[in-house]
mmCIF entry with sequence, helices, sheets and N, C-alpha, C, O atoms, coordinates in Angstrom:
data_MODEL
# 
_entry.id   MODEL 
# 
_entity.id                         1 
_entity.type                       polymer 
_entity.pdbx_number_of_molecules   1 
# 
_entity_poly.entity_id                      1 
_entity_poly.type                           'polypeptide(L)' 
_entity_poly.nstd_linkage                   no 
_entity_poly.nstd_monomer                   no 
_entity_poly.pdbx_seq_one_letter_code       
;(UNK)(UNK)(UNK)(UNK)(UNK)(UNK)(UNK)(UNK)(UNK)(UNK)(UNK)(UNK)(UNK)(UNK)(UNK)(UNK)
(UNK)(UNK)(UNK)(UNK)(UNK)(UNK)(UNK)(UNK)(UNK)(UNK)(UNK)(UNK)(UNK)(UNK)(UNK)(UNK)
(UNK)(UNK)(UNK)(UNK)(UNK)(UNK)(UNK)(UNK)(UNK)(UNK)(UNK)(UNK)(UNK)(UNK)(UNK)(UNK)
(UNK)
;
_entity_poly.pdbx_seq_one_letter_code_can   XXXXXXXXXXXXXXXXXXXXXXXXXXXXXXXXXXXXXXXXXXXXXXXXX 
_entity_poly.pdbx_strand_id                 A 
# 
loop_
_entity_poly_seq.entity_id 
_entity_poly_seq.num 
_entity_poly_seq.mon_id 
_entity_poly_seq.hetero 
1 1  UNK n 
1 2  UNK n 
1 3  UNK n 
1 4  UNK n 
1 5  UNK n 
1 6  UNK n 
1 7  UNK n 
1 8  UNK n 
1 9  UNK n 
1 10 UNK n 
1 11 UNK n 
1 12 UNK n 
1 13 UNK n 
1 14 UNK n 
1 15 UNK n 
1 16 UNK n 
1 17 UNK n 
1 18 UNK n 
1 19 UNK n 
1 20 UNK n 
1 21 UNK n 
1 22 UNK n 
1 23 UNK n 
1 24 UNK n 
1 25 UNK n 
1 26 UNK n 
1 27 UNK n 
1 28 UNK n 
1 29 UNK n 
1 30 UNK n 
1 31 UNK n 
1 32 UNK n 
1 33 UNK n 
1 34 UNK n 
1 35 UNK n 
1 36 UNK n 
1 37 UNK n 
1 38 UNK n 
1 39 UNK n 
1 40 UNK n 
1 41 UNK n 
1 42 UNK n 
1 43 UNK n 
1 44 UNK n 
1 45 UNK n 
1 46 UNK n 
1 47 UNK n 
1 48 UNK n 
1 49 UNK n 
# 
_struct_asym.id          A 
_struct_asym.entity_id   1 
# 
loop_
_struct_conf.conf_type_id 
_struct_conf.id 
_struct_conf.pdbx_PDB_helix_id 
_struct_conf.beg_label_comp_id 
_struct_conf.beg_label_asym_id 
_struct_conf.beg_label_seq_id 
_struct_conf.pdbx_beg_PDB_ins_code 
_struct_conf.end_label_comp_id 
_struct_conf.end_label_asym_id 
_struct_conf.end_label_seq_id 
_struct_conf.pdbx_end_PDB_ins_code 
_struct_conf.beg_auth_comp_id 
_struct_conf.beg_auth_asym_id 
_struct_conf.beg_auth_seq_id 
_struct_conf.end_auth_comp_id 
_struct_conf.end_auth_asym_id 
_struct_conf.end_auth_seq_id 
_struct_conf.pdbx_PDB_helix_class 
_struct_conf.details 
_struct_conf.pdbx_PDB_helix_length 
HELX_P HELX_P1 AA1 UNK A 30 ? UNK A 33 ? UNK A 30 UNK A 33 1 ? 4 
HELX_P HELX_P2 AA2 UNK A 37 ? UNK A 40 ? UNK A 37 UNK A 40 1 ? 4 
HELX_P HELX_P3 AA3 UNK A 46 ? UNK A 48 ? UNK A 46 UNK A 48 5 ? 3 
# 
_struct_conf_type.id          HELX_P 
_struct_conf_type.criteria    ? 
_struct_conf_type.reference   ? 
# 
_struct_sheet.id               AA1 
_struct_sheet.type             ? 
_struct_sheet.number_strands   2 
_struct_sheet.details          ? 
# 
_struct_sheet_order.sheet_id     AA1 
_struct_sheet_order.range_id_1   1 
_struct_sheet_order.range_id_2   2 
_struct_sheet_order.offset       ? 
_struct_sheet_order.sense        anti-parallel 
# 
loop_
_struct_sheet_range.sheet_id 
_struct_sheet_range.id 
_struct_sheet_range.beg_label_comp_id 
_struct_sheet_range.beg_label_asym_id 
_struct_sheet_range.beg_label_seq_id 
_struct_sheet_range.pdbx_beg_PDB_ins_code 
_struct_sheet_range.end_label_comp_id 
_struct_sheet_range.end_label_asym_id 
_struct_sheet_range.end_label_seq_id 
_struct_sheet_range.pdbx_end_PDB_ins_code 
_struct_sheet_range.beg_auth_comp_id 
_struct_sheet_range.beg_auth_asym_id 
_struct_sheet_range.beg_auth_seq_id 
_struct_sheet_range.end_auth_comp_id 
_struct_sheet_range.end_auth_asym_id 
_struct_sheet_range.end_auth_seq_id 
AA1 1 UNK A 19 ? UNK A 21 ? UNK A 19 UNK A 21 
AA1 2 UNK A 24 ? UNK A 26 ? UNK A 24 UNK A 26 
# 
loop_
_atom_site.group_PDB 
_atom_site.id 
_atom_site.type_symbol 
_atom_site.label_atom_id 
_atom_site.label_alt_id 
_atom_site.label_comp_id 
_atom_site.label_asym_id 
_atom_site.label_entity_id 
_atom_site.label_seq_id 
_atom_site.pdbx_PDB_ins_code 
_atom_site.Cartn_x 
_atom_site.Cartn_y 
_atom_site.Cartn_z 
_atom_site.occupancy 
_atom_site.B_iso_or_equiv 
_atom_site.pdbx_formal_charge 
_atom_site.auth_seq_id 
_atom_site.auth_comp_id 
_atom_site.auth_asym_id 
_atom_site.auth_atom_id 
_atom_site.pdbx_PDB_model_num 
ATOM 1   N N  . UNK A 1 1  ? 19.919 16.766 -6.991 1.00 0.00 ? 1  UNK A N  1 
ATOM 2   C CA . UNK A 1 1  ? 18.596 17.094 -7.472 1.00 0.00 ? 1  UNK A CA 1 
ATOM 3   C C  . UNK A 1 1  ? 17.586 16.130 -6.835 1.00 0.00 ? 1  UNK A C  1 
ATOM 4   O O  . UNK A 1 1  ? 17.800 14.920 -6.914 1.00 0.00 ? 1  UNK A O  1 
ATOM 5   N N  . UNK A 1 2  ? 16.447 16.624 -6.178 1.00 0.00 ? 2  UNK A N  1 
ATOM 6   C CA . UNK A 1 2  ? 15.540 15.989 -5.969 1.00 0.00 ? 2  UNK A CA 1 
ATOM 7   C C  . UNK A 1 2  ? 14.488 14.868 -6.979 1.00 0.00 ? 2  UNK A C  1 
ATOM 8   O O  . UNK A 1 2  ? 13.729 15.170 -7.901 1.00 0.00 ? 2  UNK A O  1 
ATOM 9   N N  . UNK A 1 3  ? 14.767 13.653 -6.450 1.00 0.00 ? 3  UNK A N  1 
ATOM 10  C CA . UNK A 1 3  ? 14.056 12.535 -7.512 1.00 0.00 ? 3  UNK A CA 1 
ATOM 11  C C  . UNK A 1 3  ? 12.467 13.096 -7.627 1.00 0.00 ? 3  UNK A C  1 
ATOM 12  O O  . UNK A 1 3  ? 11.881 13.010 -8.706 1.00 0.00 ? 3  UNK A O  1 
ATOM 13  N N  . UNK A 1 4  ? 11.798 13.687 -6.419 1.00 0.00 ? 4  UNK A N  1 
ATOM 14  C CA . UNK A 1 4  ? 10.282 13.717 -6.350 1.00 0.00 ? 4  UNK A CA 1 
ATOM 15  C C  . UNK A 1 4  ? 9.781  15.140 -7.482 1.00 0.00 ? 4  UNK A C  1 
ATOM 16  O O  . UNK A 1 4  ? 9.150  15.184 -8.538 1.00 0.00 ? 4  UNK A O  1 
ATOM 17  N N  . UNK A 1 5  ? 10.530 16.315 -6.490 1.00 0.00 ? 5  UNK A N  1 
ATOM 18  C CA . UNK A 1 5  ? 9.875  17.572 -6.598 1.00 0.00 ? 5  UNK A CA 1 
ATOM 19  C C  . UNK A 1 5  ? 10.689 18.443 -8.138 1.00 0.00 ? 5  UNK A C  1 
ATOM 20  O O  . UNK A 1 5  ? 10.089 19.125 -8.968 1.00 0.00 ? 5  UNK A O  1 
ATOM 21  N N  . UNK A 1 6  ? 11.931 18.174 -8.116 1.00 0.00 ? 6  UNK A N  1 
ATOM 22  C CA . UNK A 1 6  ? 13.042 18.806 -8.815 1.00 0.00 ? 6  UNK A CA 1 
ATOM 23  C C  . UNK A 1 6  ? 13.964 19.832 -8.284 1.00 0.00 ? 6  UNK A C  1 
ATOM 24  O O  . UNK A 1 6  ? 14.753 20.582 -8.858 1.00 0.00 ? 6  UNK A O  1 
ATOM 25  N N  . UNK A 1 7  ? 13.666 19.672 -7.055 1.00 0.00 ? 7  UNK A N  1 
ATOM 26  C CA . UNK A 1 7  ? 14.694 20.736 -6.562 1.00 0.00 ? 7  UNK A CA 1 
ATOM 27  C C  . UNK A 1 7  ? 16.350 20.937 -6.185 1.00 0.00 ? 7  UNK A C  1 
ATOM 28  O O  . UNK A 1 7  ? 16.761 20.045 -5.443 1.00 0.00 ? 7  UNK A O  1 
ATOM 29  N N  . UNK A 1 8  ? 17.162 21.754 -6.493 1.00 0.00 ? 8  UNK A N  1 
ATOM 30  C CA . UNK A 1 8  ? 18.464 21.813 -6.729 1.00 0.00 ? 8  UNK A CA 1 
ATOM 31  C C  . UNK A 1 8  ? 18.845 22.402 -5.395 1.00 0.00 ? 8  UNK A C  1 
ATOM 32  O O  . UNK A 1 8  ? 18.467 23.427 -4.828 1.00 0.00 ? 8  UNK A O  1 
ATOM 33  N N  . UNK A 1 9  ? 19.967 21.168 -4.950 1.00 0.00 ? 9  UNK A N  1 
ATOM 34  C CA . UNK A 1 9  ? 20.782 22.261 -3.607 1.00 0.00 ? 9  UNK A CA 1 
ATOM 35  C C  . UNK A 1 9  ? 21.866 22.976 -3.927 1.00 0.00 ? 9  UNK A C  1 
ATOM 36  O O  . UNK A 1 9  ? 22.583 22.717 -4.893 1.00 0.00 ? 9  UNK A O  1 
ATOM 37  N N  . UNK A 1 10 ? 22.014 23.763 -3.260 1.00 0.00 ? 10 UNK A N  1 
ATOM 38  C CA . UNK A 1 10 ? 23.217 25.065 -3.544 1.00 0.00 ? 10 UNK A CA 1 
ATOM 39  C C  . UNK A 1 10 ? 23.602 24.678 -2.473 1.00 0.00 ? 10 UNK A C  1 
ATOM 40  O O  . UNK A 1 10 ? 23.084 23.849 -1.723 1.00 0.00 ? 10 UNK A O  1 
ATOM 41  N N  . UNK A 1 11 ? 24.555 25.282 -2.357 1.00 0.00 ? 11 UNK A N  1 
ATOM 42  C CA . UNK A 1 11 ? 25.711 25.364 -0.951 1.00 0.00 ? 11 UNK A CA 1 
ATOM 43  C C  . UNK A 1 11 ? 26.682 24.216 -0.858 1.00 0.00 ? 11 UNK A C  1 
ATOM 44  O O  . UNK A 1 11 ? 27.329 23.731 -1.786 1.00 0.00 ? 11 UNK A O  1 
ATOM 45  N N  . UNK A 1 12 ? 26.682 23.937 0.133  1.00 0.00 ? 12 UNK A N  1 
ATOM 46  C CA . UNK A 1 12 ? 27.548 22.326 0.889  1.00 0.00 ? 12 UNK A CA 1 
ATOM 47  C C  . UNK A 1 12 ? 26.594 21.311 0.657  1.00 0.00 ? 12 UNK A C  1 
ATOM 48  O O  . UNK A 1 12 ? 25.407 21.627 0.731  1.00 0.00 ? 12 UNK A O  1 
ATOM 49  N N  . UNK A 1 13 ? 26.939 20.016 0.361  1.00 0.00 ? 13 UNK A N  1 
ATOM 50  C CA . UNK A 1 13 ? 26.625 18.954 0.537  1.00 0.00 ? 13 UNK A CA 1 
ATOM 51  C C  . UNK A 1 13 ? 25.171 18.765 1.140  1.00 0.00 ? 13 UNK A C  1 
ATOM 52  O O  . UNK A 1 13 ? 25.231 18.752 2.370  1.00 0.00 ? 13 UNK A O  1 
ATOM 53  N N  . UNK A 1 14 ? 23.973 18.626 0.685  1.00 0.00 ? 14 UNK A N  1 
ATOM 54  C CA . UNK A 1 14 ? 22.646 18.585 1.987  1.00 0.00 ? 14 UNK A CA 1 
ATOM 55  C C  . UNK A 1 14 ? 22.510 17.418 2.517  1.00 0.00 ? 14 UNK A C  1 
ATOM 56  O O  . UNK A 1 14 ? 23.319 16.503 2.364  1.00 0.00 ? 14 UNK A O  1 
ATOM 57  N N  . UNK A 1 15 ? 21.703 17.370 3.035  1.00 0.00 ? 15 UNK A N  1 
ATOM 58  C CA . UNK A 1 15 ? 21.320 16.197 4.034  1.00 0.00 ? 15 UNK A CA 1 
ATOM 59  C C  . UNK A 1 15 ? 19.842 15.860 4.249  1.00 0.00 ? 15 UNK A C  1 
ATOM 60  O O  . UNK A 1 15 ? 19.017 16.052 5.142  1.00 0.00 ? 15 UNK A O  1 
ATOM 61  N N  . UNK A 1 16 ? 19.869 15.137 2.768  1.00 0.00 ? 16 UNK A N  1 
ATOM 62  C CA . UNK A 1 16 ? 18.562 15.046 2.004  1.00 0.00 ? 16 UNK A CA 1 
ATOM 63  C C  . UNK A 1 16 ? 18.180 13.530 2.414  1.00 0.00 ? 16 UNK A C  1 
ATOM 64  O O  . UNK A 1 16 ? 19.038 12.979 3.102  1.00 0.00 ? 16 UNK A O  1 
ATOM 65  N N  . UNK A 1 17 ? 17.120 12.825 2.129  1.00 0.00 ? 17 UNK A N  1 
ATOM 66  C CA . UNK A 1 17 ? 17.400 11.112 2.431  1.00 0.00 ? 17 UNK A CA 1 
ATOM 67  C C  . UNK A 1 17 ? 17.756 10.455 1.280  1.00 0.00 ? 17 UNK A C  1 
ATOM 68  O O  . UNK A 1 17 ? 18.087 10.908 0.184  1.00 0.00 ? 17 UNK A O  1 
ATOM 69  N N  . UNK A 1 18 ? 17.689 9.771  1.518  1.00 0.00 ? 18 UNK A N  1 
ATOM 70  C CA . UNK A 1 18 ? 18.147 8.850  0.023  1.00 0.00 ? 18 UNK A CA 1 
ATOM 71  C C  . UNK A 1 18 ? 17.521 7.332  0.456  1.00 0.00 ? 18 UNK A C  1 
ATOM 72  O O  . UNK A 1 18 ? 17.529 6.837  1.583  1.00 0.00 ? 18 UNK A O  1 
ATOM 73  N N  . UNK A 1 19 ? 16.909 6.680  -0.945 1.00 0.00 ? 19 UNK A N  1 
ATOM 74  C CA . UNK A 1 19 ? 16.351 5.703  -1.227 1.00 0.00 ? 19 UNK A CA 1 
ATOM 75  C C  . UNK A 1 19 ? 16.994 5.110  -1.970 1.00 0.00 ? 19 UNK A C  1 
ATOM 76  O O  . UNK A 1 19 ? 17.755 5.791  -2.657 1.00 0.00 ? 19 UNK A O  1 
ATOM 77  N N  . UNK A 1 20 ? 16.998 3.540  -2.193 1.00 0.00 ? 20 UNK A N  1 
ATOM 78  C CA . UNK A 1 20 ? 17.355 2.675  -3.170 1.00 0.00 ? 20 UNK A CA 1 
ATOM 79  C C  . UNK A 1 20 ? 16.451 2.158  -3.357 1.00 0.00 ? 20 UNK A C  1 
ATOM 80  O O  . UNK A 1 20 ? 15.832 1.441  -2.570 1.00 0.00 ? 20 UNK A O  1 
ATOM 81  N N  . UNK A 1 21 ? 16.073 2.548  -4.963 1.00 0.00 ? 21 UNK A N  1 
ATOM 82  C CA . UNK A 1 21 ? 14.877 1.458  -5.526 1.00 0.00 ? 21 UNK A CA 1 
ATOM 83  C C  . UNK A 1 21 ? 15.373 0.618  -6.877 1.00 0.00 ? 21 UNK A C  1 
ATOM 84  O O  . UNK A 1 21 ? 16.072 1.112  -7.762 1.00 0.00 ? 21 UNK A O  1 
ATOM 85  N N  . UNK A 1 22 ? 15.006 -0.385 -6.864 1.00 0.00 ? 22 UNK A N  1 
ATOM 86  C CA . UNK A 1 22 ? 15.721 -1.318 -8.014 1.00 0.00 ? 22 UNK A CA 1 
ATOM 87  C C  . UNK A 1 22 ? 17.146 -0.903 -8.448 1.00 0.00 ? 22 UNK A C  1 
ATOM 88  O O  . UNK A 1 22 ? 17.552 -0.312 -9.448 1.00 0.00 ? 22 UNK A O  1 
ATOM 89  N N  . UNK A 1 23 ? 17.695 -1.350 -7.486 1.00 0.00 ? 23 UNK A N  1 
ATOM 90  C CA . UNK A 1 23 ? 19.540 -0.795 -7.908 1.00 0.00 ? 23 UNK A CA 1 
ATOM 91  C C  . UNK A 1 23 ? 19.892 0.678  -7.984 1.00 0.00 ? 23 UNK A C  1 
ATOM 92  O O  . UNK A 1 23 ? 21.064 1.055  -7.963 1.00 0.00 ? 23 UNK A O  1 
ATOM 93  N N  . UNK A 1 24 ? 18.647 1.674  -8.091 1.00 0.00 ? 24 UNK A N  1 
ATOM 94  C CA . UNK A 1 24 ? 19.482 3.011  -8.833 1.00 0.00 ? 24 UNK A CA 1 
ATOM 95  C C  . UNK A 1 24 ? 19.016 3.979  -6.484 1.00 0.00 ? 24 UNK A C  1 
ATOM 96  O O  . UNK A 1 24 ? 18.130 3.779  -5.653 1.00 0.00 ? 24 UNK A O  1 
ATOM 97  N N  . UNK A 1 25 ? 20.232 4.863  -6.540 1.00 0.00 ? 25 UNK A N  1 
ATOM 98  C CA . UNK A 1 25 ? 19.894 6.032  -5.560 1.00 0.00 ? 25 UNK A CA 1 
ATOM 99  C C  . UNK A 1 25 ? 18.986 6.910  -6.020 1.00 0.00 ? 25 UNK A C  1 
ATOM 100 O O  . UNK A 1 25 ? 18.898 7.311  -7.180 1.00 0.00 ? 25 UNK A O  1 
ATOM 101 N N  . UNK A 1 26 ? 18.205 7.254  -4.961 1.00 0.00 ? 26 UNK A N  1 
ATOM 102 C CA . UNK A 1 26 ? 17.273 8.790  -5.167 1.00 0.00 ? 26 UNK A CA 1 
ATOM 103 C C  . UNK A 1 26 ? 17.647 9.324  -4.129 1.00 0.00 ? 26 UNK A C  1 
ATOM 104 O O  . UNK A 1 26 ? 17.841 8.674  -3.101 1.00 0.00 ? 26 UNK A O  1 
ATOM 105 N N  . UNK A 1 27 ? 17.822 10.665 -4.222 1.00 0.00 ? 27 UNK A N  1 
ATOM 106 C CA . UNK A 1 27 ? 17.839 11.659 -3.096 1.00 0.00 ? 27 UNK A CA 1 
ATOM 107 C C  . UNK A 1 27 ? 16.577 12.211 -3.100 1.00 0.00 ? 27 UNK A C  1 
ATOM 108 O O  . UNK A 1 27 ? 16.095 12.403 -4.217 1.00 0.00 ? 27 UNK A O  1 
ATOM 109 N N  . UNK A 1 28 ? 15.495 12.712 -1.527 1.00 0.00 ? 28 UNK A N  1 
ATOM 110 C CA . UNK A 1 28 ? 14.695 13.400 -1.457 1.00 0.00 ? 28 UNK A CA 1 
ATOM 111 C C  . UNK A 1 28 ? 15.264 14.744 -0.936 1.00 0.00 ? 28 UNK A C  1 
ATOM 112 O O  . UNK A 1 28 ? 16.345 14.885 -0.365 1.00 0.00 ? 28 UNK A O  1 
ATOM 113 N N  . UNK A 1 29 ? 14.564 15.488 -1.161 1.00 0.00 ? 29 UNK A N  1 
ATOM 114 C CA . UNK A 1 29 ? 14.803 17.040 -0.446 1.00 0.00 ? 29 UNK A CA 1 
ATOM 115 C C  . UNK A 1 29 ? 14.103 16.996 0.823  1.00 0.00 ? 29 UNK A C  1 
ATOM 116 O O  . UNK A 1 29 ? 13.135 16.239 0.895  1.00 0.00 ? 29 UNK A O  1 
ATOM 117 N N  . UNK A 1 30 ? 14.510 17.848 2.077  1.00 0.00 ? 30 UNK A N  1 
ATOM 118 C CA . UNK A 1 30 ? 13.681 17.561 3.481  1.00 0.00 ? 30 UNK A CA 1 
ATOM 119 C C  . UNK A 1 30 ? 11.895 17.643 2.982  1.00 0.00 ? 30 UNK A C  1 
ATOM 120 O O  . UNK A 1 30 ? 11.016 16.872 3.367  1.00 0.00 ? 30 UNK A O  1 
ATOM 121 N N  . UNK A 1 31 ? 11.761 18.606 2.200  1.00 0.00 ? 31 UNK A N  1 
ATOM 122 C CA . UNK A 1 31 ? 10.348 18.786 2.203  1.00 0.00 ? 31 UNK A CA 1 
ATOM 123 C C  . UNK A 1 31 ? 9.053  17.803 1.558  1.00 0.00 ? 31 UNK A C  1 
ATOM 124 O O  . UNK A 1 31 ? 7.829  17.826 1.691  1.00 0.00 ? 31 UNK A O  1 
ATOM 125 N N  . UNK A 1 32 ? 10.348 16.646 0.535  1.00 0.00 ? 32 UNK A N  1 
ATOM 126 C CA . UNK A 1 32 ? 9.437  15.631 0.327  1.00 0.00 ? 32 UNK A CA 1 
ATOM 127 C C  . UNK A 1 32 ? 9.385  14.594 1.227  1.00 0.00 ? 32 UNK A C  1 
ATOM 128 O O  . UNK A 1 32 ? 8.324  14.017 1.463  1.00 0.00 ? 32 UNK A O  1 
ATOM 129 N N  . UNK A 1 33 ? 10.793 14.196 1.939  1.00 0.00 ? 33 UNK A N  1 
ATOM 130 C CA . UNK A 1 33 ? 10.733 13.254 2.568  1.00 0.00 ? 33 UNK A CA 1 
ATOM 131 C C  . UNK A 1 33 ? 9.787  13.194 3.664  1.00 0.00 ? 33 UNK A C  1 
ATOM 132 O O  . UNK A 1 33 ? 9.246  12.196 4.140  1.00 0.00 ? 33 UNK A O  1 
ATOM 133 N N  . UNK A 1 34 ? 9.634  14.747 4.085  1.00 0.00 ? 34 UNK A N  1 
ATOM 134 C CA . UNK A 1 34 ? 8.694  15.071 5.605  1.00 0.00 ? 34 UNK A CA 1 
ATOM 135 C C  . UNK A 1 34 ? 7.368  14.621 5.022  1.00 0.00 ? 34 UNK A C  1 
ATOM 136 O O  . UNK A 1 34 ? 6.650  14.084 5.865  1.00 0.00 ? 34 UNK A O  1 
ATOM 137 N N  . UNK A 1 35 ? 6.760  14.713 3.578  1.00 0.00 ? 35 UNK A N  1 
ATOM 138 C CA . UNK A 1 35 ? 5.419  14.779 3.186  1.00 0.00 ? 35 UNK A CA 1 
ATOM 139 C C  . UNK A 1 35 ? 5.009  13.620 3.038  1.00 0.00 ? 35 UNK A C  1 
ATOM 140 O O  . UNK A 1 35 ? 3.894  13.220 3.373  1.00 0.00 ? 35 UNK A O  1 
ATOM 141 N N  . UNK A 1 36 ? 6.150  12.779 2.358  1.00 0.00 ? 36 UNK A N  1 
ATOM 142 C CA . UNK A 1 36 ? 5.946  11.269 1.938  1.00 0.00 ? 36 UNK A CA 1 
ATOM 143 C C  . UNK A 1 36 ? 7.158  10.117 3.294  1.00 0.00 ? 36 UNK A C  1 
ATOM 144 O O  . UNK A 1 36 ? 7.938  9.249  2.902  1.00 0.00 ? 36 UNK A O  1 
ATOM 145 N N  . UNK A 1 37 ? 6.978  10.435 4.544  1.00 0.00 ? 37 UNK A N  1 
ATOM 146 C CA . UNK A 1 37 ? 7.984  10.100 5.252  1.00 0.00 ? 37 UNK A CA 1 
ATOM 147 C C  . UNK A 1 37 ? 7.348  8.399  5.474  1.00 0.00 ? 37 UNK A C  1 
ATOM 148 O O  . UNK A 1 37 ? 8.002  7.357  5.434  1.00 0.00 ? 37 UNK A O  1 
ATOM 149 N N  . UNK A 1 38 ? 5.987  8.559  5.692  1.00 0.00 ? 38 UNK A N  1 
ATOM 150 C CA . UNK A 1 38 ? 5.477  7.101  6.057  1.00 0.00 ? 38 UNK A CA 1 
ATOM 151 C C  . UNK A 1 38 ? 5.543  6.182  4.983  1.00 0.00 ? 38 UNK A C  1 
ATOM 152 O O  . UNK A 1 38 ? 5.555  5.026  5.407  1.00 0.00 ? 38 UNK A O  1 
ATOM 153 N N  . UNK A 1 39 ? 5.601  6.283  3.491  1.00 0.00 ? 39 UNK A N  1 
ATOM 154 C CA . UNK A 1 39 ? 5.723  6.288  2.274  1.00 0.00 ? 39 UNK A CA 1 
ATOM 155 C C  . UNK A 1 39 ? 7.162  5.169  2.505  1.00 0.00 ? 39 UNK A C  1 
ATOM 156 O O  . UNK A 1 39 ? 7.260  3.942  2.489  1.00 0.00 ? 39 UNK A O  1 
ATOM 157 N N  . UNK A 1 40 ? 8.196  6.338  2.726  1.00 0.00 ? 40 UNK A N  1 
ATOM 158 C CA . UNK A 1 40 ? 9.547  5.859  2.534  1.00 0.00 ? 40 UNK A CA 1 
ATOM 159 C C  . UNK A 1 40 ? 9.543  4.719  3.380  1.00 0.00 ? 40 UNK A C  1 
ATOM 160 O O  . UNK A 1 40 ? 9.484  3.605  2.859  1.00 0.00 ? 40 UNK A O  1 
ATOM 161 N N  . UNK A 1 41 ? 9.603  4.859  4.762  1.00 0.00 ? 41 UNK A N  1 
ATOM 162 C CA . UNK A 1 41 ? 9.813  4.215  5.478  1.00 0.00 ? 41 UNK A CA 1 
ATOM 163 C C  . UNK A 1 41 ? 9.021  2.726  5.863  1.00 0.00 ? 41 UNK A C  1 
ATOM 164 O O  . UNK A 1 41 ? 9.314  1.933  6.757  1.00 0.00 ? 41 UNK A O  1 
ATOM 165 N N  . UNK A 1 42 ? 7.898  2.651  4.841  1.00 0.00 ? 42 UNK A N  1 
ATOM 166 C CA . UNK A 1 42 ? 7.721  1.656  4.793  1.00 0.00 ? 42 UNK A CA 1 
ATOM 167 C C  . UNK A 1 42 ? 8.085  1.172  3.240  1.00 0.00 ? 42 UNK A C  1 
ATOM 168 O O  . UNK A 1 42 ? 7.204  0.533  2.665  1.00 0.00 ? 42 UNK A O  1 
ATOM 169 N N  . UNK A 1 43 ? 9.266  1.421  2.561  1.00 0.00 ? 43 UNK A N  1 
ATOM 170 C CA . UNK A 1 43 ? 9.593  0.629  1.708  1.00 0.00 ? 43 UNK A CA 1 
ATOM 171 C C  . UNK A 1 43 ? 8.995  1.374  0.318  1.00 0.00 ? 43 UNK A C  1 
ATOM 172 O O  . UNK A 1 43 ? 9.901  1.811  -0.391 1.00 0.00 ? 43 UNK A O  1 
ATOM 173 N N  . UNK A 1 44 ? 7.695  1.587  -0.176 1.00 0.00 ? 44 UNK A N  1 
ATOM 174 C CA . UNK A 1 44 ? 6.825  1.640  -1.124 1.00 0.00 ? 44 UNK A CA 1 
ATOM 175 C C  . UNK A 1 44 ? 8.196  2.736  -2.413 1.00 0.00 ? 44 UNK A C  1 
ATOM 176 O O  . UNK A 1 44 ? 8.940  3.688  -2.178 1.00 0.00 ? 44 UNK A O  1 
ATOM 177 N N  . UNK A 1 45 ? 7.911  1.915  -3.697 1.00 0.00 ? 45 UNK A N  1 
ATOM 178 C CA . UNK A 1 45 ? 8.761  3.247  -4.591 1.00 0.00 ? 45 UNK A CA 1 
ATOM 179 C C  . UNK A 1 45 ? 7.878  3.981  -4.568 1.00 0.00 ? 45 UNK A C  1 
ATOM 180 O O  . UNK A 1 45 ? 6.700  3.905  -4.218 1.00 0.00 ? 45 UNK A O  1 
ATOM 181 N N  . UNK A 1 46 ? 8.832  5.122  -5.177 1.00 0.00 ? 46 UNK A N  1 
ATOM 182 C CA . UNK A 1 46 ? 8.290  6.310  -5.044 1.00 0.00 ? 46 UNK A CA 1 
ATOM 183 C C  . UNK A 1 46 ? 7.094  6.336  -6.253 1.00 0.00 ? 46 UNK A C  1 
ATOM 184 O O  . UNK A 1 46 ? 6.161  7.029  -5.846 1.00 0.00 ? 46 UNK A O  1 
ATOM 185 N N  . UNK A 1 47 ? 6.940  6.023  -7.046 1.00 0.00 ? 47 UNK A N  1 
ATOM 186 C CA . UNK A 1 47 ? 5.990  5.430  -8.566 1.00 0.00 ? 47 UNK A CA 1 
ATOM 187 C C  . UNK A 1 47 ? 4.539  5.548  -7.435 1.00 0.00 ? 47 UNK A C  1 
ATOM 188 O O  . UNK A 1 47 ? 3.572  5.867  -8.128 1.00 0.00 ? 47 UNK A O  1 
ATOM 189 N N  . UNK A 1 48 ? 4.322  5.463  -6.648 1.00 0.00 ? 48 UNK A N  1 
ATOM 190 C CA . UNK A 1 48 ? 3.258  4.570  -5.732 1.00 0.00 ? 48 UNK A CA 1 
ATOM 191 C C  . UNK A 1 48 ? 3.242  6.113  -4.558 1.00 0.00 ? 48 UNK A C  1 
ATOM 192 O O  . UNK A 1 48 ? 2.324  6.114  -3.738 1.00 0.00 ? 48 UNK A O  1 
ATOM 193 N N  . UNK A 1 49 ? 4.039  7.091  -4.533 1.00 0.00 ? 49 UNK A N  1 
ATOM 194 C CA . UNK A 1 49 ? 3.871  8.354  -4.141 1.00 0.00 ? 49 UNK A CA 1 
ATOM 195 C C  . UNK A 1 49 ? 3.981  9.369  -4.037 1.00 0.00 ? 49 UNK A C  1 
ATOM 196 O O  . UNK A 1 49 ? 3.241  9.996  -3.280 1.00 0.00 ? 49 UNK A O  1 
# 
């Protein structure tokens, strides 16, 4: 399940990103990570986008 949007994958396994913020995993779905990509990649939790 997507931490941002709520969205559920069906099928096989996706290949979503995943974050670690304060100890716990989040998975994004492609369509948040693409929206909030500069976001992730510079670190910021997600609380902040």
């Amino acid at each position: 399940m997507c931490s941002h949007c709520g969205a559920v994958a069906e099928g096989p396994p996706p290949t979503w990103t995943c974050s670690v913020e304060n100890g716990t995993r989040h998975f994004f779905c492609d369509d948040c990570a693409r929206a909030n990509i500069r976001a992730i990649e510079g670190r910021l939790d997600s609380a902040w986008w």
